[in-house]
KOLNU-613861 format. One record per residue (C-alpha): x, y, z. Coordinates in Angstrom, 2 decimals, m for minus. Example, Ala and Ser with C-alpha at 12.3 -4.5 7.8 and 13.67 -1.06 7.14 Angstrom:
BEGIN
tiza xx:12.30	yy:m4.50	zz:7.80
tiza xx:13.67	yy:m1.06	zz:7.14
END
This chain:
BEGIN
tiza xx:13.00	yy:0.51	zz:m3.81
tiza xx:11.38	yy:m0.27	zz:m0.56
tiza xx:10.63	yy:1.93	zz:2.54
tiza xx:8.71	yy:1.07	zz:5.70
tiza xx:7.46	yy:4.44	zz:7.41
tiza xx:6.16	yy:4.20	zz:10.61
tiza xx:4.98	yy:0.83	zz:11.34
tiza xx:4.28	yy:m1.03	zz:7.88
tiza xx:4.05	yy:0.70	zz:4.39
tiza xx:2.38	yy:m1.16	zz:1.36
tiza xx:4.89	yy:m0.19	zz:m1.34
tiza xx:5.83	yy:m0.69	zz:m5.11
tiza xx:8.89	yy:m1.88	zz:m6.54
tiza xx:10.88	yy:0.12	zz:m9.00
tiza xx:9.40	yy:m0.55	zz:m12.33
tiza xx:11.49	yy:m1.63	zz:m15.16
tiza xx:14.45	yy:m2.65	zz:m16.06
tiza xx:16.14	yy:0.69	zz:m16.85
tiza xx:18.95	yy:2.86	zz:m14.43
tiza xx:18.58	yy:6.46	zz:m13.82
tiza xx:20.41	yy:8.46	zz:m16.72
tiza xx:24.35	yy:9.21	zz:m15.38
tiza xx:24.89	yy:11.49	zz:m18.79
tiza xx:24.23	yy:15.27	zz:m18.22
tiza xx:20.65	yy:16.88	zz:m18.34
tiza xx:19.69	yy:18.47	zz:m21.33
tiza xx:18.69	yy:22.39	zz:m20.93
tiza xx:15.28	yy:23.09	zz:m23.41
tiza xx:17.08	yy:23.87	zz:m26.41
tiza xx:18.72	yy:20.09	zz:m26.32
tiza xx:22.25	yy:21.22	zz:m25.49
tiza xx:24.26	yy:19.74	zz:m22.79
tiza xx:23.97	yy:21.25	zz:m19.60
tiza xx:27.75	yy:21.70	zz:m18.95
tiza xx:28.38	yy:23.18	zz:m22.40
tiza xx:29.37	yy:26.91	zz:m20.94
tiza xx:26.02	yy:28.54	zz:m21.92
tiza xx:26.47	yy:28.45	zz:m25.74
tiza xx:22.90	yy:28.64	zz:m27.33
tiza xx:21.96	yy:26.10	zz:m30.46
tiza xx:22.71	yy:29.27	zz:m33.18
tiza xx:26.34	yy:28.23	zz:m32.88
tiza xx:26.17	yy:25.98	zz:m35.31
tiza xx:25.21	yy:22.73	zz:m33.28
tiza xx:22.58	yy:22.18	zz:m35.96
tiza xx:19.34	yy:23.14	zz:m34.15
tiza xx:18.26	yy:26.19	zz:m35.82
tiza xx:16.87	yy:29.00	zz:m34.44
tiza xx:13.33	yy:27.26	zz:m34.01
tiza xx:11.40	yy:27.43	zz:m30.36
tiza xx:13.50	yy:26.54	zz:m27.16
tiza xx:10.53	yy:24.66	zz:m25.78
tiza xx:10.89	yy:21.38	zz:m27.46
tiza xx:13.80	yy:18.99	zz:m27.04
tiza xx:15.23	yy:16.96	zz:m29.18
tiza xx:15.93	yy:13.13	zz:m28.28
tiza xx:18.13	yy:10.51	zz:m29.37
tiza xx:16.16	yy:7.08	zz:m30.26
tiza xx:17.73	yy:5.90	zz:m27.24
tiza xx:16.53	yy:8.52	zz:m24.97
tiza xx:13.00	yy:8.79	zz:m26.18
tiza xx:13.12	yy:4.76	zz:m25.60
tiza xx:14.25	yy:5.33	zz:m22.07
tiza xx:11.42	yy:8.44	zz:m21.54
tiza xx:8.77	yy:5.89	zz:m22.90
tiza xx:9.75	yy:3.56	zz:m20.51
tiza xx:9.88	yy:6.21	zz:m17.74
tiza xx:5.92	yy:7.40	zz:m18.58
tiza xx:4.80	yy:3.63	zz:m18.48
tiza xx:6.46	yy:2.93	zz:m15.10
tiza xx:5.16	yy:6.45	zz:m13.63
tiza xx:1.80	yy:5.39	zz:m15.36
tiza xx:2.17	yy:1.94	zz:m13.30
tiza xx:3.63	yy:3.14	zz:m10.19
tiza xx:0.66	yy:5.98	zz:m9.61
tiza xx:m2.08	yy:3.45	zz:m10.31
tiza xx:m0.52	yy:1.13	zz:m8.23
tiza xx:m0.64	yy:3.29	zz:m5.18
tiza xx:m4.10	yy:4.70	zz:m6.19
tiza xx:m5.64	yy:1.11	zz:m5.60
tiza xx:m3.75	yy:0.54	zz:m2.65
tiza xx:m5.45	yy:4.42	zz:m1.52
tiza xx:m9.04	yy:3.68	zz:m2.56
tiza xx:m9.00	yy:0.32	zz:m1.02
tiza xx:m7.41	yy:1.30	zz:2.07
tiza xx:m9.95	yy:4.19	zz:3.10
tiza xx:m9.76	yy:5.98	zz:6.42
tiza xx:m6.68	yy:3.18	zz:6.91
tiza xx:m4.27	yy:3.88	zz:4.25
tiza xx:m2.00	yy:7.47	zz:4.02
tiza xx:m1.45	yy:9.70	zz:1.14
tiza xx:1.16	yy:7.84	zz:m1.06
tiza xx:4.61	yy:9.13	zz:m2.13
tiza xx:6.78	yy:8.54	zz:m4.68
tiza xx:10.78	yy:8.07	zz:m5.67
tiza xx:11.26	yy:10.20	zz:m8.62
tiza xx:13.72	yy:9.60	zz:m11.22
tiza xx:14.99	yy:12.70	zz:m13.94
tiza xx:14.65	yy:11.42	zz:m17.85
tiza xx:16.88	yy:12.65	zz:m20.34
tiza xx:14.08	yy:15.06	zz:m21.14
tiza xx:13.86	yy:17.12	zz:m18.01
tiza xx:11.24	yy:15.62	zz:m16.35
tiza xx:10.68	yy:13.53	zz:m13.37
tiza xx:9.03	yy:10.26	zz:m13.43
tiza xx:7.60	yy:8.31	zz:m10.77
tiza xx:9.45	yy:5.02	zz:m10.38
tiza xx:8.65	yy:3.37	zz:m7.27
tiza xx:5.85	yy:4.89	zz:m4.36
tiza xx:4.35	yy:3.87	zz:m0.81
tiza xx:1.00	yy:3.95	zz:0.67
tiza xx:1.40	yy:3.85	zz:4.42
tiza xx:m1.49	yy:1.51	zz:5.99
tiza xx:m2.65	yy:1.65	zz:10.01
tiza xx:m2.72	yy:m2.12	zz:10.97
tiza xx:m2.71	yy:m1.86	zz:14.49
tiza xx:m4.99	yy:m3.29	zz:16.28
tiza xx:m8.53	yy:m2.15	zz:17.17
tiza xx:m9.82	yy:m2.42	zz:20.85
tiza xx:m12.67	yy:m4.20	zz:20.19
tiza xx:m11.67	yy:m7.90	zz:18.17
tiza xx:m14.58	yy:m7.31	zz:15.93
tiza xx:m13.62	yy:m4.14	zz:15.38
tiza xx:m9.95	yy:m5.43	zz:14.21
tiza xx:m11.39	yy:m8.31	zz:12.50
tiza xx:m13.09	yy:m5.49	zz:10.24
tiza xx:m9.77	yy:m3.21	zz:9.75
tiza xx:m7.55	yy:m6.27	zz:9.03
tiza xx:m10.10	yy:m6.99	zz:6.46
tiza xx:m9.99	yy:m3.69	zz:4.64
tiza xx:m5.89	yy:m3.90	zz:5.47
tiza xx:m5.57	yy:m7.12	zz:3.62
tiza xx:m8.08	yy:m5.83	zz:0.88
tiza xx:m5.45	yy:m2.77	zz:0.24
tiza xx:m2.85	yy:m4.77	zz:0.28
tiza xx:m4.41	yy:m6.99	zz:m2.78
tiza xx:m5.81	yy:m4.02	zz:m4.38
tiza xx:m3.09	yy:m3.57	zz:m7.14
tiza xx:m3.51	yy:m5.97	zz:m10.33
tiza xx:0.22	yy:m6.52	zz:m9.19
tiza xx:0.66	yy:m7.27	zz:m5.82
tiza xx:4.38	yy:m6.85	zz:m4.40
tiza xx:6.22	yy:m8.98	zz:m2.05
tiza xx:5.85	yy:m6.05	zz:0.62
tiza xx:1.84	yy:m6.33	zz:m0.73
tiza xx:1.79	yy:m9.79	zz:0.03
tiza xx:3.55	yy:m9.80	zz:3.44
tiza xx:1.14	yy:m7.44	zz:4.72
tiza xx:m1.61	yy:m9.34	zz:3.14
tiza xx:0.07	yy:m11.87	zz:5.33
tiza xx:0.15	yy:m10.37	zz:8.54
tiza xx:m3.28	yy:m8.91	zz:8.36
tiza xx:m4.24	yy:m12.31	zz:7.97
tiza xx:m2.55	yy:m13.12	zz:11.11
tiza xx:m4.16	yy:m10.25	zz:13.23
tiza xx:m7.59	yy:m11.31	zz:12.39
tiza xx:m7.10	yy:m14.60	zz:13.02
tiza xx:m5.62	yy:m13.21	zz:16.24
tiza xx:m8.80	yy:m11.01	zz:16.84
tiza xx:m11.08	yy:m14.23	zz:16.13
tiza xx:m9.57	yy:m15.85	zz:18.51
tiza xx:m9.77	yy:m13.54	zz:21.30
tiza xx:m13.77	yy:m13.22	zz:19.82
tiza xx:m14.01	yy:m16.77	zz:20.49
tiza xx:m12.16	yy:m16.85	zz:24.07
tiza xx:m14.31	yy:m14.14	zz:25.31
tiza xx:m17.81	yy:m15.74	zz:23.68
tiza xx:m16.14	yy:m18.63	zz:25.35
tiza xx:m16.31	yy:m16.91	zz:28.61
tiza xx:m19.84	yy:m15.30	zz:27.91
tiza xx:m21.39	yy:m19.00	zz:26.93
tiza xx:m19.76	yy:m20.36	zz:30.05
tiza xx:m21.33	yy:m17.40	zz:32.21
tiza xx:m24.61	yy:m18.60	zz:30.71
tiza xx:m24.38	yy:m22.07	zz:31.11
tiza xx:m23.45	yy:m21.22	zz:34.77
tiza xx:m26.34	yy:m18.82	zz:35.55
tiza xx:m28.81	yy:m21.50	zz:34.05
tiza xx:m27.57	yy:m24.46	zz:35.58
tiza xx:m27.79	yy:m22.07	zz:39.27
tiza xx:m31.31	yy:m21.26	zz:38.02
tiza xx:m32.05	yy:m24.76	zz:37.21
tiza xx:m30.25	yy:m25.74	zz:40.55
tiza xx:m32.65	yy:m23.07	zz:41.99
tiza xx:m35.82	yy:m24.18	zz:40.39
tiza xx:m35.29	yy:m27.75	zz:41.46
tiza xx:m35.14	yy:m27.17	zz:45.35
tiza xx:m37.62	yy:m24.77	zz:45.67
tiza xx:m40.19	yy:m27.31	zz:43.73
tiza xx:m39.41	yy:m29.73	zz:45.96
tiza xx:m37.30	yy:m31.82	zz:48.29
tiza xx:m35.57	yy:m34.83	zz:46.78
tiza xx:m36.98	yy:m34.26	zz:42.90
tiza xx:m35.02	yy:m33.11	zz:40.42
tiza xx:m35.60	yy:m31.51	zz:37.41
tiza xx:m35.97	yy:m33.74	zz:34.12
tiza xx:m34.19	yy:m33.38	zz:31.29
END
């Protein structure tokens, strides 16, 4: 699942290759929620042991398994995109999905990242840096990782450029003054000589 908020979010694909459970939640004592309230010492088998614990078909505690590794995934995921991105990158959020045990698992997240530009092009060429470096930060980049990678790339190439037009302009200001100075220095030393170069 992807989401852009605001302008550009980095974000994490749904992990694995399972589909949110369509059978109905299980209350504490294992029954089914839609079973009109009777309690496991009507003979479903349970015993009259604690009500904390559930009890899980193989199938289901494959399925939770697979929901703790993805919400293991998906956190760290957005954690390196948070550490990396610093004063640039938003508190992340996540897409929750219910297991057959109760719970809610993280299954996909976002980390919202400011990659607008800076006033200043060094000052941009420095954010897109840290942008691009947030973007990369996961041992798993996504394709929304990767085109923001992307266009980072593009704004601080942007931002070099404009660094180079207006050092452009600042080298030609020199080379102006000087050659007036030079201009200067050879009439007031003396009619008809030049200066040697």
């Amino acid at each position: 699942m992807r989401a852009v908020a605001a302008d550009l979010s980095i974000t994490s694909p749904s992990i694995g290759t399972y589909a949110t459970p369509r059978s109905q939640p299980l209350r504490r004592d294992g029954n089914a929620a839609s079973d009109g309230g009777k309690d496991s010492a009507e003979g479903k088998g349970q015993g009259g042991g604690s009500t904390d614990t559930v009890t899980l078909s193989d199938a289901a505690q494959q399925q939770v398994q697979k929901l703790k590794q993805a919400d293991t995934s998906v956190r760290q995921h957005e954690a390196a995109h948070q550490a990396a991105g610093g004063a640039q990158a938003g508190g992340a959020s996540f897409t929750f999905t219910r297991g057959p045990d109760g719970k809610n698992y993280a299954t996909a997240g976002e980390v919202p990242i400011d990659v607008s530009p800076e006033s200043e092009p060094t000052a941009t060429v420095a954010k897109m840096e840290q942008v691009k470096a947030a973007a990369l930060a996961p041992a798993d980049p996504s394709p929304q990782d990767l085109r923001v990678a992307a266009q980072a790339d593009a704004a601080k190439l942007q931002a070099q450029s404009e660094q180079r037009r207006q050092g452009g302009d600042t080298a030609s200001g020199r080379a102006a003054a000087a050659y007036g100075a030079a201009q200067a220095l050879g009439n007031s030393a003396g009619a008809g000589r030049g200066l040697t170069v």
